[in-house]
Structures are given as C-alpha cells and as structure tokens.
C-alpha positions as YAML, in Angstrom:
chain: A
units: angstrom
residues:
- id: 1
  name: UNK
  ca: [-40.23, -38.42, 31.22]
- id: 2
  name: UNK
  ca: [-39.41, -34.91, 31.34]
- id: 3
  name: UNK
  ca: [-38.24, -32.63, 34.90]
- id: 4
  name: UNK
  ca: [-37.53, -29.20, 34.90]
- id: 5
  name: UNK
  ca: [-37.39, -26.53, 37.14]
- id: 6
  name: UNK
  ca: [-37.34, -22.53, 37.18]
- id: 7
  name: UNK
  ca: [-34.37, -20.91, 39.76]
- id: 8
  name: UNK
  ca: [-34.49, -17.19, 39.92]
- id: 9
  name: UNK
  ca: [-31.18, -16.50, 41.85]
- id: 10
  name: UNK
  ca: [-27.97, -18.47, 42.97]
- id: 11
  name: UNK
  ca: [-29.08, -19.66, 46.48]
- id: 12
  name: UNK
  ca: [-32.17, -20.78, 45.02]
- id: 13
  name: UNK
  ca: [-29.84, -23.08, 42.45]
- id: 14
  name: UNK
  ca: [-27.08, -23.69, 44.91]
- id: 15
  name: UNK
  ca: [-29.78, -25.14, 47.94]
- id: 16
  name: UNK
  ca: [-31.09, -27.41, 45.08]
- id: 17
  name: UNK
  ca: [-27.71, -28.20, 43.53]
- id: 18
  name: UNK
  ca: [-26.40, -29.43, 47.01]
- id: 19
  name: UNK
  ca: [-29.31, -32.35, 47.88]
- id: 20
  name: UNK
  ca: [-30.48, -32.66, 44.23]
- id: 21
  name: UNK
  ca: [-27.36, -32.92, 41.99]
- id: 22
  name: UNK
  ca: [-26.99, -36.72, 42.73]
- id: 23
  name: UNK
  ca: [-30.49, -37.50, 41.62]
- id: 24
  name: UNK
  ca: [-30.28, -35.62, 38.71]
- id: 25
  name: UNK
  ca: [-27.32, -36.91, 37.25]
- id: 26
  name: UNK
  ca: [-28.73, -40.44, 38.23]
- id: 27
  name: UNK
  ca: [-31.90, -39.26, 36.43]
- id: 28
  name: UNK
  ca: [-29.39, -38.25, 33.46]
- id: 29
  name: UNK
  ca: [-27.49, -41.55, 32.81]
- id: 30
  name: UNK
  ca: [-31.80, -43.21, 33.08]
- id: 31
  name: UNK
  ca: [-32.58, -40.80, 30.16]
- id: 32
  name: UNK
  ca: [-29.40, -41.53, 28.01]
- id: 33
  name: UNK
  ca: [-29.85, -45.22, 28.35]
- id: 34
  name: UNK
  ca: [-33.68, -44.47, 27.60]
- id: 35
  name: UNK
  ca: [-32.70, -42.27, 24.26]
- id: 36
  name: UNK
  ca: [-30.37, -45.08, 23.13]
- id: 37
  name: UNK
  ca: [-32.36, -47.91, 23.79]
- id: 38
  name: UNK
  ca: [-36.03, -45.76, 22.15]
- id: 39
  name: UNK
  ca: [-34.98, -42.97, 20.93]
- id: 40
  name: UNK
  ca: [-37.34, -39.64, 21.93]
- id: 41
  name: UNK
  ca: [-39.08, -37.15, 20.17]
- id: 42
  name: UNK
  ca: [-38.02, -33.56, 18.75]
- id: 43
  name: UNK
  ca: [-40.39, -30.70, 20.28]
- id: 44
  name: UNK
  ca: [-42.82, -29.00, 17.79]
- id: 45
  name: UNK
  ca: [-41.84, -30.99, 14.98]
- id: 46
  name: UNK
  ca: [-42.88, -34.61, 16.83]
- id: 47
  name: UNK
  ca: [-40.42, -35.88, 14.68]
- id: 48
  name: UNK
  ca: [-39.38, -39.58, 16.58]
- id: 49
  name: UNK
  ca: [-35.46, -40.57, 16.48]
- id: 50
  name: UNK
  ca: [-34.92, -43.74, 15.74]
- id: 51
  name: UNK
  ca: [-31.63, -44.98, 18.49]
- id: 52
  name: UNK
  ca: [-29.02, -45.58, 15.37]
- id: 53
  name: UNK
  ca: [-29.71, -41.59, 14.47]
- id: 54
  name: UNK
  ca: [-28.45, -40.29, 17.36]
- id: 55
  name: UNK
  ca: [-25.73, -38.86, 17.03]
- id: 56
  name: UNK
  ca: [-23.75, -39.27, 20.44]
- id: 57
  name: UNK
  ca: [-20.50, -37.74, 21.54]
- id: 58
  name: UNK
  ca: [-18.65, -36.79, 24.69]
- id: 59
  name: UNK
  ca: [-20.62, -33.31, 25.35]
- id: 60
  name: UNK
  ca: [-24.49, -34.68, 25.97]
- id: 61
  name: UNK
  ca: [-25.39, -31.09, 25.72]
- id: 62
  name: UNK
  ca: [-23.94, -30.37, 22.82]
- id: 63
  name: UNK
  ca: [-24.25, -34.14, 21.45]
- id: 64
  name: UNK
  ca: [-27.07, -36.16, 21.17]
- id: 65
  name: UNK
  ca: [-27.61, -34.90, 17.62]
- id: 66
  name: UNK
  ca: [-31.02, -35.91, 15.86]
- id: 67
  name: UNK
  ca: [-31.59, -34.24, 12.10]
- id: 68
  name: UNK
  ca: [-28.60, -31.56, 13.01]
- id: 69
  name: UNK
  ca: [-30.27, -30.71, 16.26]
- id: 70
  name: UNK
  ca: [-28.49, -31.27, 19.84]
- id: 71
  name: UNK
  ca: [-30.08, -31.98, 23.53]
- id: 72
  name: UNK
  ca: [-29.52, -28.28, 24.60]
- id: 73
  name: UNK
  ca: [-31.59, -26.92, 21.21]
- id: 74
  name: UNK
  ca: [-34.07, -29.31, 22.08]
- id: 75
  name: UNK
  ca: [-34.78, -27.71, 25.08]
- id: 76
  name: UNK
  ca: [-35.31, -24.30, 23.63]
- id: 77
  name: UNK
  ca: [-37.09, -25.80, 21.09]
- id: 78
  name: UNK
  ca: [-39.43, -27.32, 23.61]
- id: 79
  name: UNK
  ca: [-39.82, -23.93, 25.93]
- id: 80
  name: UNK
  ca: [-41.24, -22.50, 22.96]
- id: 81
  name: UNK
  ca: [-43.14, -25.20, 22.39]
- id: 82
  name: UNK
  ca: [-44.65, -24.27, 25.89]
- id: 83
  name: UNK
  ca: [-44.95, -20.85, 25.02]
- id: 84
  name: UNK
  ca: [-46.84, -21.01, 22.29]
- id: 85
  name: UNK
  ca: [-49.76, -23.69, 23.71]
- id: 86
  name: UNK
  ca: [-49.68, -21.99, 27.16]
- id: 87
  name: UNK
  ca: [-50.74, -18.50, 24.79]
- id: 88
  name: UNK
  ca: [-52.21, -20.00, 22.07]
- id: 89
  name: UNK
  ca: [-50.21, -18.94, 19.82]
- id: 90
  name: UNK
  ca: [-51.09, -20.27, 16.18]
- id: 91
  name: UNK
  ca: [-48.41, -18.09, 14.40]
- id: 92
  name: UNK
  ca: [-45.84, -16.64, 16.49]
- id: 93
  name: UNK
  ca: [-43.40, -13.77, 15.40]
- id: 94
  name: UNK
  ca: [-40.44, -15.14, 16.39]
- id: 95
  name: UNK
  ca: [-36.79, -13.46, 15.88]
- id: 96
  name: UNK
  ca: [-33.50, -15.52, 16.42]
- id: 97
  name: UNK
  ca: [-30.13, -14.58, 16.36]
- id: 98
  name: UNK
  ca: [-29.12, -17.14, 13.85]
- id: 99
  name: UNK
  ca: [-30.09, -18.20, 10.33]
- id: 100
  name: UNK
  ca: [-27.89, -20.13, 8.50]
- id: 101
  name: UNK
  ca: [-27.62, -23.45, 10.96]
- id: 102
  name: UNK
  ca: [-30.14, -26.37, 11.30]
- id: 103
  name: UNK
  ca: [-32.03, -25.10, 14.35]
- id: 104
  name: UNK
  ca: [-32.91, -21.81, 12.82]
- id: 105
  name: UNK
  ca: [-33.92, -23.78, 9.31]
- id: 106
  name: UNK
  ca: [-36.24, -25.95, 11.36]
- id: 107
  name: UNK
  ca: [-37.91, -23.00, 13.03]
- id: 108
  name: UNK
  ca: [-37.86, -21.13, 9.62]
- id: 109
  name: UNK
  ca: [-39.79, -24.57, 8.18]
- id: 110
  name: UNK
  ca: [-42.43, -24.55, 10.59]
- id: 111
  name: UNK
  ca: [-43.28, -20.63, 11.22]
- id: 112
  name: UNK
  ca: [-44.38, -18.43, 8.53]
- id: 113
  name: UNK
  ca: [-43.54, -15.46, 10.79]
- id: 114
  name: UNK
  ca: [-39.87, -16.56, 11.53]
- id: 115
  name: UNK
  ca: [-36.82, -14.23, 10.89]
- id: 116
  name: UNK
  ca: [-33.31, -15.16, 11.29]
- id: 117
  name: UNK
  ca: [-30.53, -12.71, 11.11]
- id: 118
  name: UNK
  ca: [-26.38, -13.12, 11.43]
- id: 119
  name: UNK
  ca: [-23.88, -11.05, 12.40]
- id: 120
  name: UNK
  ca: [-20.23, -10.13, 10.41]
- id: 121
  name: UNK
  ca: [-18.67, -7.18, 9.46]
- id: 122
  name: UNK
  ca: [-16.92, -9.25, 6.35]
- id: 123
  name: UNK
  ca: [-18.00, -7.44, 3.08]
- id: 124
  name: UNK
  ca: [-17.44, -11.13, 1.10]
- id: 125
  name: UNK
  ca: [-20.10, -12.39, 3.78]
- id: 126
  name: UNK
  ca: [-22.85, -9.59, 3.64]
- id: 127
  name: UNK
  ca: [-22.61, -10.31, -0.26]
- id: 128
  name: UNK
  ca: [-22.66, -14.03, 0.62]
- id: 129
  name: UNK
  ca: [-25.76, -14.08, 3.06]
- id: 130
  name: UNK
  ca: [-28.11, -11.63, 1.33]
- id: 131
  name: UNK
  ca: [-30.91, -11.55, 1.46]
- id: 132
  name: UNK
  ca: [-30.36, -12.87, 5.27]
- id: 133
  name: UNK
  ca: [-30.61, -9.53, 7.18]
- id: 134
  name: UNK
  ca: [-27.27, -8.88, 9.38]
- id: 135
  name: UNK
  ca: [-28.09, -7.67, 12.80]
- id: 136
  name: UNK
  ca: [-26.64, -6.47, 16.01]
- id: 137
  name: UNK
  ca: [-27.82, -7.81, 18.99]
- id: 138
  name: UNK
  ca: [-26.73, -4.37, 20.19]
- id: 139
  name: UNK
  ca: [-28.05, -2.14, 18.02]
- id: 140
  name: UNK
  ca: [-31.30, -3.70, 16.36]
- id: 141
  name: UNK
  ca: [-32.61, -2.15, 13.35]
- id: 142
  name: UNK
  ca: [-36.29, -4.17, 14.06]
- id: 143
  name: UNK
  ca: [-39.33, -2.48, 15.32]
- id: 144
  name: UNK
  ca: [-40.33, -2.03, 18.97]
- id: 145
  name: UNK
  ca: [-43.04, -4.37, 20.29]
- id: 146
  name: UNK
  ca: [-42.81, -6.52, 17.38]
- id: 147
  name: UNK
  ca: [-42.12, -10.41, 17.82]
- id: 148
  name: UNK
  ca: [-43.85, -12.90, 20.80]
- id: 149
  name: UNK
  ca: [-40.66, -14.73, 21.02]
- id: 150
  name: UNK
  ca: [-36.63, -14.07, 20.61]
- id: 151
  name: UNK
  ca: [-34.36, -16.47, 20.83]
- id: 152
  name: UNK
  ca: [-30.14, -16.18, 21.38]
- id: 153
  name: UNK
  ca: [-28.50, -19.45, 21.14]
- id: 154
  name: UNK
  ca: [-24.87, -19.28, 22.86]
- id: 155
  name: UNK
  ca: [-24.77, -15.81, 21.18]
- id: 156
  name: UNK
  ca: [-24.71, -13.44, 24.39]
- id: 157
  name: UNK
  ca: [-21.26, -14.71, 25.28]
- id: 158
  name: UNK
  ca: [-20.24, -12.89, 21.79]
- id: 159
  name: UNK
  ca: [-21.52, -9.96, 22.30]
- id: 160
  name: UNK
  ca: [-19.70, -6.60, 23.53]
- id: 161
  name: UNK
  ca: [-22.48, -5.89, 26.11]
- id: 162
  name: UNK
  ca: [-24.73, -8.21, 27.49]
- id: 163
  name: UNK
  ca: [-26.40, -5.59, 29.30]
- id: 164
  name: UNK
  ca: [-27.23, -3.47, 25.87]
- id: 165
  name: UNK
  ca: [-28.43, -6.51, 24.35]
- id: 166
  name: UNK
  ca: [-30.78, -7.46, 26.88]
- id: 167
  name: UNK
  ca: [-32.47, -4.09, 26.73]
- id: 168
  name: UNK
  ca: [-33.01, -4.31, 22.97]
- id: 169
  name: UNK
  ca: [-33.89, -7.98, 23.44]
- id: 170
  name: UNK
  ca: [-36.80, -6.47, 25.70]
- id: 171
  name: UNK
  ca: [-37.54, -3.44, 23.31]
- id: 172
  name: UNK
  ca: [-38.80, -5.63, 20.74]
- id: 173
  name: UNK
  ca: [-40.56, -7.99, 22.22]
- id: 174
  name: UNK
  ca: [-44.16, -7.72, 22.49]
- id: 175
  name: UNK
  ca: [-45.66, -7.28, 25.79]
- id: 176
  name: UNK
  ca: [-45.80, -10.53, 27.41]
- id: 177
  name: UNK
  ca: [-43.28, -11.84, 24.83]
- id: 178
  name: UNK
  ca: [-40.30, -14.39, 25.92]
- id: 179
  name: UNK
  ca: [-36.87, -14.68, 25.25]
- id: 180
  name: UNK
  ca: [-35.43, -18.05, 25.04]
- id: 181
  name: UNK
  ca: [-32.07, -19.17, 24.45]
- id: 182
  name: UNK
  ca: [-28.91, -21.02, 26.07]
- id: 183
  name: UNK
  ca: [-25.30, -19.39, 26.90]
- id: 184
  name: UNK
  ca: [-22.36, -20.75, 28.49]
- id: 185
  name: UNK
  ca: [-22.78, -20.42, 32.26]
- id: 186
  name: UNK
  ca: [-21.03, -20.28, 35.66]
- id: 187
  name: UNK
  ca: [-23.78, -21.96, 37.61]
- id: 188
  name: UNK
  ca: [-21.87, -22.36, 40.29]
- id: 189
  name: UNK
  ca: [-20.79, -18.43, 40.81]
- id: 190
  name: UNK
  ca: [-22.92, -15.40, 41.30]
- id: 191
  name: UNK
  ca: [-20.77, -13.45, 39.08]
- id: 192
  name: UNK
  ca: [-20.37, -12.93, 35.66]
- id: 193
  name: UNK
  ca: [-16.33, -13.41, 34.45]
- id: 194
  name: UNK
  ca: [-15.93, -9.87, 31.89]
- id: 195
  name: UNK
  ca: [-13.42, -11.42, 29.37]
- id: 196
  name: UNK
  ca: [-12.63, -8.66, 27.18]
- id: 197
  name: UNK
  ca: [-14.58, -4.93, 26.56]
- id: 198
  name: UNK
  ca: [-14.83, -2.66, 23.55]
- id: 199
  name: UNK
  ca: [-12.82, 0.83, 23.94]
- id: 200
  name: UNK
  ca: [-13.35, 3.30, 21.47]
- id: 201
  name: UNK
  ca: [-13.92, 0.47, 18.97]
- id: 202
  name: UNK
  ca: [-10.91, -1.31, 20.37]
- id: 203
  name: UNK
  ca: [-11.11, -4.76, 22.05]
- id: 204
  name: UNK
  ca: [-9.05, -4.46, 25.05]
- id: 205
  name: UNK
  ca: [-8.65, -8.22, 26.37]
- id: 206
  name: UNK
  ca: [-8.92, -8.84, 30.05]
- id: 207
  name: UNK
  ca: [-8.25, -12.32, 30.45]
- id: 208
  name: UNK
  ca: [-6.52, -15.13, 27.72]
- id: 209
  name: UNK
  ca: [-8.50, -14.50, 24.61]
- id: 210
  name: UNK
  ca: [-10.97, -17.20, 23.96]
- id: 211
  name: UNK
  ca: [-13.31, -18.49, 20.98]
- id: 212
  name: UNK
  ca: [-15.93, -20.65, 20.01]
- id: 213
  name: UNK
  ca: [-17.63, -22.10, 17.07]
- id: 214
  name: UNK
  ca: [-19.19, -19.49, 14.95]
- id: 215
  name: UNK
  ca: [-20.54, -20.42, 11.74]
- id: 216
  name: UNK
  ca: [-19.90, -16.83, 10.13]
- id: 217
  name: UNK
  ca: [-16.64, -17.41, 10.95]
- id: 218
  name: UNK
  ca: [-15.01, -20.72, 10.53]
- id: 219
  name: UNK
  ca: [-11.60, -20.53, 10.88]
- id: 220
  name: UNK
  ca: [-10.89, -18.14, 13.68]
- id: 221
  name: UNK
  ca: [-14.15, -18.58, 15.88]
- id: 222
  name: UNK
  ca: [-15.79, -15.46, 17.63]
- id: 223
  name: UNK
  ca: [-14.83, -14.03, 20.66]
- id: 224
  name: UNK
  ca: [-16.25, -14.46, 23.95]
- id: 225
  name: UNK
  ca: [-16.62, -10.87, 25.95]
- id: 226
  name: UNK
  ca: [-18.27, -12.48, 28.90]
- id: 227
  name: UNK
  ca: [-19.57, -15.85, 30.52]
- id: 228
  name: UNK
  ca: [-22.42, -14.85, 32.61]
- id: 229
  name: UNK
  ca: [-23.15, -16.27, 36.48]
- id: 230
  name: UNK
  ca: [-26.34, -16.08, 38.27]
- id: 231
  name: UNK
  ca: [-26.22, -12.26, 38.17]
- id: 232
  name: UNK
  ca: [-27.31, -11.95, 34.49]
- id: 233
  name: UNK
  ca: [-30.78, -12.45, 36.10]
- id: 234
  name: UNK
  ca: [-30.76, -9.32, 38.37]
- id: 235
  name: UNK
  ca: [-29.68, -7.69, 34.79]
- id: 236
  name: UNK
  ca: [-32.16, -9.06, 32.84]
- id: 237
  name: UNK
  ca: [-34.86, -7.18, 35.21]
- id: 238
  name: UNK
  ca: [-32.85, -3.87, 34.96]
- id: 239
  name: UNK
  ca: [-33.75, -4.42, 31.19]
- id: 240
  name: UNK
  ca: [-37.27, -4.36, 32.06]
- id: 241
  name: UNK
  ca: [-38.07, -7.44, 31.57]
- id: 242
  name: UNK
  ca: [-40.88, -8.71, 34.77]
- id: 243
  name: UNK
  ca: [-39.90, -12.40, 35.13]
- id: 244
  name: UNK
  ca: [-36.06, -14.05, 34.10]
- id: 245
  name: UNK
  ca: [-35.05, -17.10, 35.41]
- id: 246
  name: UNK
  ca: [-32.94, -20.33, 34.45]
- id: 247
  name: UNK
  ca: [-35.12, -23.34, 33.37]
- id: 248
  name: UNK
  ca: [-33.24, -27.11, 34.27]
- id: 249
  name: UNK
  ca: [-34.61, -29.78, 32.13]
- id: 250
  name: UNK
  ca: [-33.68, -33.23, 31.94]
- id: 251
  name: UNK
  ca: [-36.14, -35.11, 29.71]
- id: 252
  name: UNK
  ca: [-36.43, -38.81, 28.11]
- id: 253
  name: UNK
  ca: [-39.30, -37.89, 25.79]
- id: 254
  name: UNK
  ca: [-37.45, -35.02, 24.22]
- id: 255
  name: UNK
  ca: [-33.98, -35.98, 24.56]
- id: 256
  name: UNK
  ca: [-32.39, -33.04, 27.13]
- id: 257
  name: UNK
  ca: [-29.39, -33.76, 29.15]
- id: 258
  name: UNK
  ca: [-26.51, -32.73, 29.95]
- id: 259
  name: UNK
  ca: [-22.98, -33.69, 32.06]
- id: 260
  name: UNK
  ca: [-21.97, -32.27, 35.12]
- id: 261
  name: UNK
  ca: [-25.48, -31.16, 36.36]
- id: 262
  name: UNK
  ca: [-27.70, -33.74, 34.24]
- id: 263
  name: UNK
  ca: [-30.03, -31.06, 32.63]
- id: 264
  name: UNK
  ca: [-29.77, -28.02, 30.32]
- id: 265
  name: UNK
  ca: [-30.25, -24.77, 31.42]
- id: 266
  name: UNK
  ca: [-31.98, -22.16, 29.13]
- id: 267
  name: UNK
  ca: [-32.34, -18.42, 29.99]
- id: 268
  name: UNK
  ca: [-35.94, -17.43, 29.89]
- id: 269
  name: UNK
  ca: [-37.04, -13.67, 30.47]
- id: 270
  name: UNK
  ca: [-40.64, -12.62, 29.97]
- id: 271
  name: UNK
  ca: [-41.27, -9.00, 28.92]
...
C-alpha cells in the first residue's frame, strides 16, 4: 500500500488537510501495525525488513529505522526511485548535501555517479573529511547543468538563505533535473518563520536560538535560520525552477509515515 499526493500551495493542503486528515492518520496507525506485523521494503535497494529490525521510537518520521535508514528517508529514497524509472535513468548524477551518514552511503553504494559533500568551517574537520568535498549550499563550487537529481535532507533549515540556495540548487541541475529532499515544515502556515540572518558575517538572532542534530557537529548542533511554510514553493519558482510542490506519502510497502498528519512530506522542484 502506498498514497501520496502532490499540493502546490497552502489552500490546496489546507482543503485536503480539513476532510482528509482523519483518514490519513487512520491510514497511518493501518501501516504501522502493517510494518510491525511484515515488515516493508526499502526503495531502490528492495532490501525487505524483517519486523524485529525495525527500529521504532516516538517520532515515526524520524523512527522506524531499517539498516540506519528512517520512514522520512525512505520517502526520498523512493521519489527518486520514481524519478529515475519515470526517465529511464540507468546512471543518474546525483548530488546530496550529505556524505558521511547512512542514507548518503546507501546512495553512494548503489550509484557510480553519486557525490556527497558536507559543510564546516572547522580546520580539524576539513583535515578529517578529505577527500569528502566541503560545499556551500550557497555558494556551489559544481558545474552548471551538471547532475539529474539533488537532494537536501533537513539541510535548508541550516542554511543562511534559503532563497540563494534554491537558485544554485536550480543552476546545477540539468534541465529537467529534480530536487528532492525533506525540511522541517509549518504545514499549517503560509509563511516561512526567519529565525536568525547573517549581517556582515554576523548572525544576528531573531527569535530563541535553536539547533538540531548535525553530524559535523556533535556537540553543539547547527543552527536553524529558517523553518519554511507553504511559501517556499512560490520561492522555489522565483529560482527558476517550472514545477515545486510538496509530495504526502503514507506507504505500507515502503515503510513512510509520520505523526500528526500520517505521511511525510518531501519538497520536490523540477528544473
């Protein structure tokens, strides 16, 4: 069993939240029990769980752990599963903001073509991860037109400027290439909540300072500049980019779910 849908804008979600959020959460608590009881299988590597390797916790989204992997990489994992059979893609270039965690060791396992990059400004670190290339999500030093798939896993939160990332997000994908990738996300407000900006190299904090898990950074966390509403869409196409939309999943047969709405969004933009 797997449901997902595409929402382009907040009234879109918001009419379906209000007469579908019920069902989906019932749908939700079918596909848990389902995952417990059978276990599901991982997208593109068809590896099958077995029920006592699950890994389950409080968070579904971020629980649910098969082989390292939770329910909400399993989703991305399984849009660019679609991605590549719905263009045939054999090899895909495909760039991720991450390379030293499980998810970005799978994709680097099953595509030749796969680079992963981190981010720190630690000179210990740089020495630490080389020959792992560090990148800004910024200020890319990769080509344009270059890779048929990007993906950002809760990265954009981190990032001084959503906006600037999304534009070189677009600049080097290929034309008709996706980005893919989850984000913490005020689904139920059209706005995006600025946290802190960057002033002359200065972080100037606009609301409590928060954190979250950062594997570059273990004992302090990174910073979040911004949690994006429904409005990072109409942003995403001021990048450039001709299609963006949130993608819902629930799903059985890959094991995606989530509390509070029942399925996991993922931010999908097509160039």
């Amino acid at each position: 069993m797997e449901v997902f849908s595409d929402f382009e804008g907040f009234d879109a979600w918001m009419a379906y939240h209000g007469q579908h959020v019920g069902e989906a959460l019932q749908t939700c608590t079918g596909a848990v029990e389902t995952m417990l009881s059978r276990g599901f299988k991982e997208p593109l590597t068809g590896y099958a769980s077995h029920p006592d390797e699950i890994g389950a916790t409080s968070s579904l989204r971020e629980g649910m752990t098969f082989r390292g992997i939770s329910s909400r990489q399993r989703s991305v994992m399984r849009d660019i599963e679609i991605i590549c059979e719905e263009n045939r893609l054999h090899s895909p270039r495909i760039f991720a903001a991450e390379a030293v965690t499980p998810f970005a060791l799978r994709l680097a396992g099953l595509f030749p073509r796969f680079l992963g990059s981190e981010y720190t400004t630690d000179p210990e670190k740089l020495d630490w991860l080389y020959p792992i290339p560090r990148e800004d999500l910024c200020d890319l030093s990769l080509k344009s037109d270059m890779f048929d798939v990007i993906v950002t896993n809760e990265v954009l939160e981190h990032v001084p400027s959503i906006d600037a990332a999304l534009a070189e997000i677009y600049r080097v994908l290929r034309p008709g290439g996706w980005h893919v990738g989850t984000v913490p996300f005020y689904y139920l407000s059209e706005k995006s909540e600025r946290r802190a900006i960057l002033r002359n190299d200065d972080i100037v904090h606009l609301l409590e300072p928060e954190y979250h898990g950062d594997p570059m950074n273990n004992e302090g966390g990174a910073l979040v500049f911004e949690i994006p509403g429904w409005d990072i869409i109409e942003r995403a196409k001021a990048a450039g980019f001709s299609r963006a939309f949130m993608r819902h999943r629930i799903s059985a047969t890959y094991g995606v779910v989530c509390e509070n709405i029942g399925g996991v969004f993922t931010f999908c933009c097509q160039k």
